[in-house]
C-alpha positions, 0 to 999 in steps of 0.5 A: 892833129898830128900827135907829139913825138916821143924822145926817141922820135925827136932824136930820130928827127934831129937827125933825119934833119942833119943827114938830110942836107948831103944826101937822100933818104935811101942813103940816110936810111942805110946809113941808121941801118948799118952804121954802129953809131946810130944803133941805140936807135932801132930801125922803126924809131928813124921810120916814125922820126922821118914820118912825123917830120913829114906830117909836120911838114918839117921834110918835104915830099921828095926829101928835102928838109924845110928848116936847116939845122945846125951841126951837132958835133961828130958822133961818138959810139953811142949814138951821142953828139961828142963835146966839139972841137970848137966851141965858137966860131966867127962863122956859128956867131954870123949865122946865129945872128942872121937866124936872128934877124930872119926871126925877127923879120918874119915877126915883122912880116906877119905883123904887117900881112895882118892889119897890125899898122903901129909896128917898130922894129926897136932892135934895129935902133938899139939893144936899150930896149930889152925886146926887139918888136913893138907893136900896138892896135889901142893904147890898152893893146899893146905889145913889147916883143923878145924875139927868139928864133930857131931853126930847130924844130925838136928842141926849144934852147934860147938865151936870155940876157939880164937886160931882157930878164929885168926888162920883162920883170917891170914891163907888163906889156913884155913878152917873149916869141919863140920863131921857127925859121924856115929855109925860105925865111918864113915864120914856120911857126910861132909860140910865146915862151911863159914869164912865170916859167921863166921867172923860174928857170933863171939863177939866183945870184948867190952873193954880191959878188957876183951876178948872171949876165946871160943863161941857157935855158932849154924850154919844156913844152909846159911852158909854151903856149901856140901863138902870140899872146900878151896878159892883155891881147892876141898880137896875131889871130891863130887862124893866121899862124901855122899848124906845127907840133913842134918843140913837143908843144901842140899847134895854135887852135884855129890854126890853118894850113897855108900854102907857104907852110904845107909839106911839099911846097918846094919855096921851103927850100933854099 
């Protein structure tokens, strides 16, 4: 099992991902070597952040990143991502919804490519729901799914909204999925967020008054679990999903290398 990577190693990769979309591995070597901004990283913490992206199979053999993240802001003298000038864009907006949508779609595929046949893609009907898949094998196996989709494999931030925190807290059949998008719009990897965890991470409205609509939430690997499961069922039997320590949070046990997730298949990229 490849082993889970360090803080240092995370920010390490997160870059390698980032510098990786403009140019090749010897200029983006040069680059953490030479330039001031990237010295609070020493040269053998990029060496280990670009090896465990290939064992993760997160860069290919020649180079090429597997998943495309998305701008971290212009970098300050410490090596830090600084505040960046626009906070939103029509642009940022459409591209997070289409790695939305990819998410879902990929959930959908696996579903399908694996015997699950009572499959309803409810978030292209409305947002009413709460959850954007529904599936079921029996009436006692059955699954009310949240997509949440990424194409950043060192980190896990979502956004929950209030419909979707109240949906789950009366909904035992509610879970929530998070999906890494590859650039060829594959699932790459697949793991349920817990409810506890996040019945915990949510703010307490403080009055009346006033109430949270949606929160920010930044996922520790404590409260992942590799797959899909529900309290009663697995959705998707790990052997079926990818082997990916992503997110600081170990692969699915039974989980297999497949053709279109091992390193160095060139479909990964775009």
């Amino acid at each position: 099992m490849p082993s889970l990577p360090t803080e240092a190693t995370r920010r390490a990769a997160l870059r390698w991902l980032t510098e990786l979309r403009v140019a090749g591995v010897p200029r983006v070597r040069a680059l953490f070597t030479h330039h001031p901004w990237y010295a609070d990283l020493t040269p053998a913490q990029y060496t280990e952040g670009l090896a465990w992206l290939r064992r993760a199979g997160m860069v290919t053999a020649a180079g090429r990143p597997v998943v495309d993240v998305g701008d971290c802001g212009v970098m300050d003298g410490g090596g830090q991502a600084a505040v960046p000038r626009v906070l939103w864009s029509q642009e940022a907006e459409d591209a997070r919804r289409a790695v939305g949508a990819a998410g879902e779609q990929a959930l959908l595929r696996l579903f399908r490519d694996n015997g699950i046949s009572h499959v309803r893609h409810v978030a292209a009907e409305s947002d009413a729901y709460g959850y954007d898949i529904q599936a079921a094998r029996s009436v006692s196996e059955r699954v009310h799914i949240e997509v949440k989709s990424t194409t950043d494999p060192t980190r896990l931030v979502i956004h929950l909204s209030r419909h979707e925190y109240e949906v789950m807290s009366r909904d035992e059949d509610w879970c929530l999925a998070a999906v890494l998008v590859g650039r060829d719009g594959s699932a790459v990897n697949v793991a349920t967020v817990s409810r506890q965890w996040l019945h915990s991470a949510v703010p307490a409205d403080q009055t009346t008054r006033g109430r949270w609509e949606s929160v920010r939430v930044d996922v520790p690997a404590h409260a992942l679990t590799p797959g899909l499961e529900t309290q009663a069922w697995r959705p998707l039997d790990g052997g079926v999903l990818p082997v990916r320590p992503v997110w600081n949070c170990p692969p699915a046990a039974g989980g297999i290398e497949r053709g279109g997730w091992s390193a160095g298949q060139e479909q990964h990229s775009a």
